[in-house]
C-alpha positions in Angstrom: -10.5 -15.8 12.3 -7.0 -16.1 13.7 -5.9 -14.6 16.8 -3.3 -12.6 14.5 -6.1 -11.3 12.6 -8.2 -10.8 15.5 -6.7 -8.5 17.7 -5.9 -5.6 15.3 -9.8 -5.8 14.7 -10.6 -5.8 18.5 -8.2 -2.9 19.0 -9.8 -0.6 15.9 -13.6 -1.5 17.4 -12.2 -0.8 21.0 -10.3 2.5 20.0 -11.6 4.0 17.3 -14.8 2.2 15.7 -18.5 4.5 15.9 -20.2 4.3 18.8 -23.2 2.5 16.3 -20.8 -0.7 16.2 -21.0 -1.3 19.6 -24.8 -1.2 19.3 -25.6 -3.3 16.2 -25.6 -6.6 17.6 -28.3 -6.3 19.9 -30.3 -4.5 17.4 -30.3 -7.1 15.0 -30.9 -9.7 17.9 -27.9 -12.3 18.8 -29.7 -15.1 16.6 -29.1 -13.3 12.8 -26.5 -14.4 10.4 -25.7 -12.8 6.8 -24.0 -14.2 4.1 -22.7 -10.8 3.1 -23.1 -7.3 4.2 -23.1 -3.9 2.2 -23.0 -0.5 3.6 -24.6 2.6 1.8 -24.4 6.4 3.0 -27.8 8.3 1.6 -28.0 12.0 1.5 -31.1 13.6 -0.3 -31.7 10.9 -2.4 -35.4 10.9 -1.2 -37.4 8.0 -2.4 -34.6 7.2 -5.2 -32.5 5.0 -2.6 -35.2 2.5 -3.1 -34.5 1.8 -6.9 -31.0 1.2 -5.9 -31.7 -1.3 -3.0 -34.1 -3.2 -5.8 -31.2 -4.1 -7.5 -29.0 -5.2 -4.5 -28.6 -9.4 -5.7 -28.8 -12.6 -4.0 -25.2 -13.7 -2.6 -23.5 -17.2 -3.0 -23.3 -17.2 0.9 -26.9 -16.6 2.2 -28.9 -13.3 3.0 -27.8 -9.7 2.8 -27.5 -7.4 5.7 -27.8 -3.6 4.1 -26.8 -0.9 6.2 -27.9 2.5 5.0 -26.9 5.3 7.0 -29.0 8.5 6.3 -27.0 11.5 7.0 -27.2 15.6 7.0 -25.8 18.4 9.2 -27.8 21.3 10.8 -25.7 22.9 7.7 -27.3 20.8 5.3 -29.8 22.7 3.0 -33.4 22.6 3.4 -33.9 20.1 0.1 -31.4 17.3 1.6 -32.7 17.9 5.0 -36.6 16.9 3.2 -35.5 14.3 1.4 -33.8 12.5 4.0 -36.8 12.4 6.0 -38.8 10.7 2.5 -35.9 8.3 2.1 -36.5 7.6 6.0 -40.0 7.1 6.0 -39.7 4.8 2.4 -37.1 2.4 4.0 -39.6 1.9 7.0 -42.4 1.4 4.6 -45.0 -1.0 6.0 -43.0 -3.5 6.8 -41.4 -1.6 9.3 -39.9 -4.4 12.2 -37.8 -1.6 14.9 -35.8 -3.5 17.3 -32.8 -0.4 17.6 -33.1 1.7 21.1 -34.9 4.9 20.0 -34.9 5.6 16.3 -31.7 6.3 15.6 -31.2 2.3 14.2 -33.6 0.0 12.8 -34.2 -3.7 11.2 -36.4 -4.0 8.2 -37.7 -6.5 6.5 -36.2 -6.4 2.9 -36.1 -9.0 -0.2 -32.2 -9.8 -0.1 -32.5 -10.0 3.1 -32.3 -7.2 6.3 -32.0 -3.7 5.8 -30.5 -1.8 8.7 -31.4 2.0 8.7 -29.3 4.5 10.7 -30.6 7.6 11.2 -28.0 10.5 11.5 -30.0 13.3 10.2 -31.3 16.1 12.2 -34.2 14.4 13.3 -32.1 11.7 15.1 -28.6 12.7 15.6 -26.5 14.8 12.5 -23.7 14.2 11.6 -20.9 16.7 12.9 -20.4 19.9 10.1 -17.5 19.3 8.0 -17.8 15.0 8.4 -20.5 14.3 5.7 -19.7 11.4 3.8 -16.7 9.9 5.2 -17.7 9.5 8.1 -20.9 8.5 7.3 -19.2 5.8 5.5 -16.9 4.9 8.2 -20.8 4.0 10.4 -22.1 1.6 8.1 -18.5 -0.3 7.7 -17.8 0.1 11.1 -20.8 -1.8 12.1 -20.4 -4.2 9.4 -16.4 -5.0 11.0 -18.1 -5.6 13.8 -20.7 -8.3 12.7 -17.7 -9.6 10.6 -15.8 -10.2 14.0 -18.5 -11.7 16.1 -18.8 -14.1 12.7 -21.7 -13.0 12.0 -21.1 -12.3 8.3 -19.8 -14.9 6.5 -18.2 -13.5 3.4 -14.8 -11.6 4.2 -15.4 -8.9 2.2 -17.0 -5.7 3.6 -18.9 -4.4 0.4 -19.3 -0.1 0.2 -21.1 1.6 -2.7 -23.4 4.7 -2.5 -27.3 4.9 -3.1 -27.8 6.1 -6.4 -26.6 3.2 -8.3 -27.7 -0.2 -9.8 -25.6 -3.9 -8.8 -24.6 -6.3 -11.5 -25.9 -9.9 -10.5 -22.7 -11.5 -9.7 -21.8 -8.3 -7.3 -21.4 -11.0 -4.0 -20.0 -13.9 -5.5 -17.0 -11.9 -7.9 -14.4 -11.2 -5.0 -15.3 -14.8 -3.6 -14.4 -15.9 -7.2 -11.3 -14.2 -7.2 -9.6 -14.6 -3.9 -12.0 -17.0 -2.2 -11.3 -16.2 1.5 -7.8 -15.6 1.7 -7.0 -13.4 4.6 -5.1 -9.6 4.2 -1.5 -12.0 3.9 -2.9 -14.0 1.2 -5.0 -11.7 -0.6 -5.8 -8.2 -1.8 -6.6 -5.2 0.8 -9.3 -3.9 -1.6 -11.2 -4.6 -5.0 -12.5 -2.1 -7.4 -15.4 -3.1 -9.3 -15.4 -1.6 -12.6 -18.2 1.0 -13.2 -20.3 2.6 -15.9 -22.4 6.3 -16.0 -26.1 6.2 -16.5 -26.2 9.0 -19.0 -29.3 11.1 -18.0 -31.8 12.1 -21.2 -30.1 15.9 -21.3 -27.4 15.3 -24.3 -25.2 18.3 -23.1 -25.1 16.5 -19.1 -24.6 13.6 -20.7 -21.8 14.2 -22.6 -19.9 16.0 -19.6 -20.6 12.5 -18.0 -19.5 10.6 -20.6 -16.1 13.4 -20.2 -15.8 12.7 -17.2 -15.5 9.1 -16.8 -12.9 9.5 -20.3 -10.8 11.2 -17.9 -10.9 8.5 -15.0 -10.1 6.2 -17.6 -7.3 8.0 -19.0 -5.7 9.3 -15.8 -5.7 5.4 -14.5 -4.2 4.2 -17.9 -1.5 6.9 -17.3 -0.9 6.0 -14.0 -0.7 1.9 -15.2 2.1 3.2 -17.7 4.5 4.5 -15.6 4.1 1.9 -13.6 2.4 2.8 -10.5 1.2 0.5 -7.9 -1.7 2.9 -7.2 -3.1 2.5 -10.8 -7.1 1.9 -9.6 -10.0 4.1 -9.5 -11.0 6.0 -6.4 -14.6 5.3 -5.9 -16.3 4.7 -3.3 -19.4 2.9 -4.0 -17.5 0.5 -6.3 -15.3 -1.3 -3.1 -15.0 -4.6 -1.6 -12.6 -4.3 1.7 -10.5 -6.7 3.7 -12.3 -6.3 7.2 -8.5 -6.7 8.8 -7.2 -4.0 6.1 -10.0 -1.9 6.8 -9.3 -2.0 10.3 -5.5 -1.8 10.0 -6.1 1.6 8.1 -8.3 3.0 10.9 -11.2 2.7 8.6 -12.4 5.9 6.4 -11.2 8.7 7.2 -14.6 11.6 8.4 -13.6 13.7 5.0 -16.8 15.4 3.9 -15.0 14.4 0.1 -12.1 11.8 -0.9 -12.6 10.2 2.1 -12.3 7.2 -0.6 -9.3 8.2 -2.1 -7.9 8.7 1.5 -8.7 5.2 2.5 -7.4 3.3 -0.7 -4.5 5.2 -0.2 -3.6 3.6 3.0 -4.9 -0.2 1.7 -2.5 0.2 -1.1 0.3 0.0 1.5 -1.4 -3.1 3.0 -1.7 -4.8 -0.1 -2.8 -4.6 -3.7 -6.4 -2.9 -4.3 -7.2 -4.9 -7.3 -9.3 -4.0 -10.1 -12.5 -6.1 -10.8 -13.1 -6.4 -14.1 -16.7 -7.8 -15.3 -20.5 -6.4 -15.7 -20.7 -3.0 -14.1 -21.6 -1.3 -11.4 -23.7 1.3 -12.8 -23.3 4.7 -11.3 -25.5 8.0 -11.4 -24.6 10.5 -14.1 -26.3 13.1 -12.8 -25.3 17.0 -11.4 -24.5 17.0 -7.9 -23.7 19.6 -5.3 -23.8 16.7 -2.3 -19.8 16.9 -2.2 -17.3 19.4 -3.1 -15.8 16.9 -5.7 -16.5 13.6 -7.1 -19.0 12.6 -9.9 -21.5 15.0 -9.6 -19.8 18.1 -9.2 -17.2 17.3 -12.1 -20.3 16.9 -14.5 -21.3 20.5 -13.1 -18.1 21.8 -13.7 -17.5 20.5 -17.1 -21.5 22.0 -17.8 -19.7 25.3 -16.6 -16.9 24.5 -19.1 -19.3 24.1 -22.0 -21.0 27.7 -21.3 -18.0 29.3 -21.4 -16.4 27.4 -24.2 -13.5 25.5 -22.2 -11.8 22.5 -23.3 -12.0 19.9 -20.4 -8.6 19.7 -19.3 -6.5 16.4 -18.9 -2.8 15.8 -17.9 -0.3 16.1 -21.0 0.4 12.9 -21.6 4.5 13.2 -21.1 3.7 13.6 -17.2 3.3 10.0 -16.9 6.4 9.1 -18.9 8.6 11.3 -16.5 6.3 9.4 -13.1 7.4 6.4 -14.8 11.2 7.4 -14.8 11.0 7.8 -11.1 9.5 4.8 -10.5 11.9 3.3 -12.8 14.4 4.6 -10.6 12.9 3.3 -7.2 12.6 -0.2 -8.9 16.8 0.2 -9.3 17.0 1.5 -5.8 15.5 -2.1 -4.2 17.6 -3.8 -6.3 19.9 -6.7 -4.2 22.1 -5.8 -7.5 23.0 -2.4 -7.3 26.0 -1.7 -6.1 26.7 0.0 -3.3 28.7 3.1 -4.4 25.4 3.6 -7.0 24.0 6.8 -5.8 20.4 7.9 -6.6 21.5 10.7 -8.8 23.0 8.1 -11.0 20.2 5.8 -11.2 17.8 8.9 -11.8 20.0 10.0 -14.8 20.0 6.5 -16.1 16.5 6.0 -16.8 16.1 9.5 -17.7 19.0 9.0 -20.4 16.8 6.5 -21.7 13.4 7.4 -22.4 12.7 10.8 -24.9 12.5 14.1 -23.4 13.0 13.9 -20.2 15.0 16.4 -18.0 17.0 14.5 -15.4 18.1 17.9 -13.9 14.7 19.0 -13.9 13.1 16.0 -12.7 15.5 15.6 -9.3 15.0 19.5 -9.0 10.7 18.7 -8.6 11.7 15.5 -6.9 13.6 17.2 -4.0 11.0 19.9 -3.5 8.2 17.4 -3.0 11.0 15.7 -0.4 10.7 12.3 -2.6 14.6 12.1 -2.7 15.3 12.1 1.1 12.2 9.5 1.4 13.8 7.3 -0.9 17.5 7.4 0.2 16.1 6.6 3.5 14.3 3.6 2.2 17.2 2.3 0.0 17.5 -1.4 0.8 14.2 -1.8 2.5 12.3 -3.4 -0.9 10.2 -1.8 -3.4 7.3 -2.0 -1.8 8.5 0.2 1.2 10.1 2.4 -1.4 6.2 2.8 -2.7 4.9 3.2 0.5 7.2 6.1 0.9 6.0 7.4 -2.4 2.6 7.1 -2.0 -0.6 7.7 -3.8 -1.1 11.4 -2.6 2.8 12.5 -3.2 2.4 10.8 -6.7 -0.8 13.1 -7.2 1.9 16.2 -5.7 4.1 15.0 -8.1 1.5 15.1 -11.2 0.4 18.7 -9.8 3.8 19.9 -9.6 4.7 18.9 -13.0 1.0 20.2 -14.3 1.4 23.8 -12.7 5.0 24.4 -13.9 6.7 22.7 -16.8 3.3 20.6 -18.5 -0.1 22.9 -18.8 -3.3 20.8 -19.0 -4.4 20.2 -22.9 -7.8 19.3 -24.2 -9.0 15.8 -23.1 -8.7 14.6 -26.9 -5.6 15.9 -27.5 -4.3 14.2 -24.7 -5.6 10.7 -25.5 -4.4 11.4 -29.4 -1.0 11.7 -28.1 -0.8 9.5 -25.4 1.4 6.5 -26.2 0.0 4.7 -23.9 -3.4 3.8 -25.4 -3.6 1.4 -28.1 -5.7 2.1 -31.3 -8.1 5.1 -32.2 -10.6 5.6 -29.2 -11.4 8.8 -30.4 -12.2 8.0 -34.2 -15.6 9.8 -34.0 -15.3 12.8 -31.7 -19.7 13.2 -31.7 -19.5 9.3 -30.5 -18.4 9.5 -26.7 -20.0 6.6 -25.6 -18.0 4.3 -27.8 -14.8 6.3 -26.3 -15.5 5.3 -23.0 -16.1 1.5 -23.5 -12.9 1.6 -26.1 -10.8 2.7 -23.4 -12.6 0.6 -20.3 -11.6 -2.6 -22.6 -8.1 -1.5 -22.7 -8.3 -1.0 -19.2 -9.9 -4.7 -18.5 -7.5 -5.8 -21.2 -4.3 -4.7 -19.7 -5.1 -5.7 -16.5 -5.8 -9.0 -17.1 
């Protein structure tokens, strides 16, 4: 590693890594190397978490470290509380090897490799109220930038999923594939394997599954259409992470929800989080109350949908045309060509002028409310990638919601996919056959991208 890359690394495990990073050297003992090293946060997933680790693969580069951190509050509820303490005693097992202080960290034997079990539940130490997931999260990668910087992982890629999911085979060697081991100024920040639902054997949870993922799809297709750089998925147990982007963006943020969205966000401004297209990471498709948001509790919603006969709700369609105007605009903004006495209002009507329906009065008036305009004028000749990081992926998700709660009410998930222009072909041909929906539009998606 380079003393360039180096030091911002040093700085993030000096200033603001997890105390566990300082302490997972000596627990593994000085004399252990990995080829590669994956971090999983477990809540409640009792003895479940050891179908998932079954399928973690052999890597290109040598053994696997694992680092499951276990994690609940004293607010947890009594079932997660329970279960933790099953997943804790099935990852000991009998193969148990404990070389942590106490038993808040230990080694175990495990057929990829190690497997390094933190213990942050309330039998050990819990994790604060109100930092569930993000920051356990931010434990396991913060330990694995630490092995990474004593070069004790070989592969540059700091691998995050969750524990209630199954690994293609080629899960190590992909990013290797693709950018080999080109550092942060060479290569991408991030890499977003592509992902499937298991659809559990209830039809009616199924299908909200097999909703919500349409969705994902769509809203990232809409996003790739107007031309956004943040045009990925938002999921954390599908990333591969630069360990000097990771630490550049202060790693996750302690978020007990979106503490993935949060952190891609900031990569993005790094460099490009690139979508990895090939076999699936196959994720959980089941109801969930672990997390405000996410998978599991947008199946639950879209159960509660069904019982009181709700469409599920998607952007119209003509939000991403007017994103795209904008963006458009920003694009003329960075432009060494423009001239000088151009104004922004000019450009803005410009590109408005040109594609159908689109308000320019109406689109500065939403623009200036969400303070996008003064943003960009003050980036104006600073490149469109500072212009981006200006308008970032959480004011482009203001900007959707502002244009969603006042001028473009959600419409039903079909509707909008019927209409949108930006999806090829007939996804929807056979409204009973979801399933074929959902890989239709993940091919366009792997399609498009490539």
């Amino acid at each position: 590693m380079k003393p360039a890359t180096r030091k911002p690394v040093r700085k993030y495990l000096a200033q603001w890594a997890e105390p566990e990073s300082g302490r997972v050297r000596p627990c593994l003992g000085e004399d252990r190397r990995y080829g590669h090293v994956l971090c999983i946060p477990a809540h409640g997933e009792g003895k479940g978490i050891l179908q998932t680790l079954s399928s973690v693969p052999e890597g290109p580069r040598g053994e696997i470290l694992t680092i499951v951190v276990v994690n609940d509050t004293n607010a947890s509820p009594a079932w997660a509380r329970e279960a933790n303490q099953v997943s804790l005693a099935a990852l000991g097992g009998g193969t148990a090897r404990p070389t942590g202080s106490g038993t808040t960290m230990e080694r175990h034997v495990h057929s990829s490799g190690d497997l390094l079990v933190v213990d942050r539940t309330h039998s050990g130490q819990p994790l604060p109220e109100g930092q569930g997931v993000g920051l356990a999260r931010k434990i396991g990668a913060d330990m694995a930038l630490a092995l990474w910087s004593a070069d004790r992982i070989e592969s540059p890629w700091i691998h995050c999923s969750d524990a209630d999911v199954s690994f293609p085979a080629d899960y190590f060697s992909r990013p290797l594939a693709t950018a080999g081991d080109l550092l942060l100024d060479d290569g991408p920040a991030a890499f977003v394997y592509d992902f499937r639902h298991i659809l559990e054997p209830d039809p009616e949870v199924a299908r909200a599954a097999l909703r919500y993922e349409i969705f994902l799809r769509y809203y990232v297709l809409g996003l790739r259409s107007a031309g956004s750089p943040y045009a990925f998925h938002t999921i954390g147990s599908t990333l591969a992470i630069s360990p000097l982007a990771y630490a550049q963006a202060r790693g996750f943020p302690k978020r007990r929800a979106a503490e993935d969205f949060h952190l891609l966000a900031k990569l993005a401004k790094l460099g490009p989080v690139v979508p990895l297209p090939g076999e699936p990471i196959l994720l959980s498709g089941r109801v969930s109350t672990r997390v405000p948001f996410g998978t599991g509790a947008g199946i639950a919603k879209e159960l509660e949908r069904v019982q009181a006969s709700e469409f599920y709700p998607a952007y119209d369609p003509r939000i991403f045309t007017w994103l795209g105007v904008w963006l458009r605009t920003l694009g003329s903004l960075s432009s060494e060509n423009l001239p000088e006495a151009s104004s922004l209002d000019d450009c803005l009507s410009e590109h408005a002028a040109a594609a159908p329906d689109v308000d320019a009065a109406l689109l500065h008036h939403i623009l200036d409310e969400l303070g996008a305009l003064g943003h960009a004028e003050a980036g104006r000749g600073q490149g469109l990638r500072r212009l981006h990081e200006r308008f970032d992926a959480l004011r482009t998700l203001r900007f959707i919601h502002s244009l969603r709660d006042h001028h473009f009410p959600s419409i039903p998930l079909e509707e909008a996919i019927r209409k949108a222009g930006f999806i090829s072909g007939d996804v929807l041909a056979d409204e009973q056959d979801l399933a074929s929906s959902r890989l239709a539009l993940a091919r366009i998606e792997a399609t498009e991208h490539s």
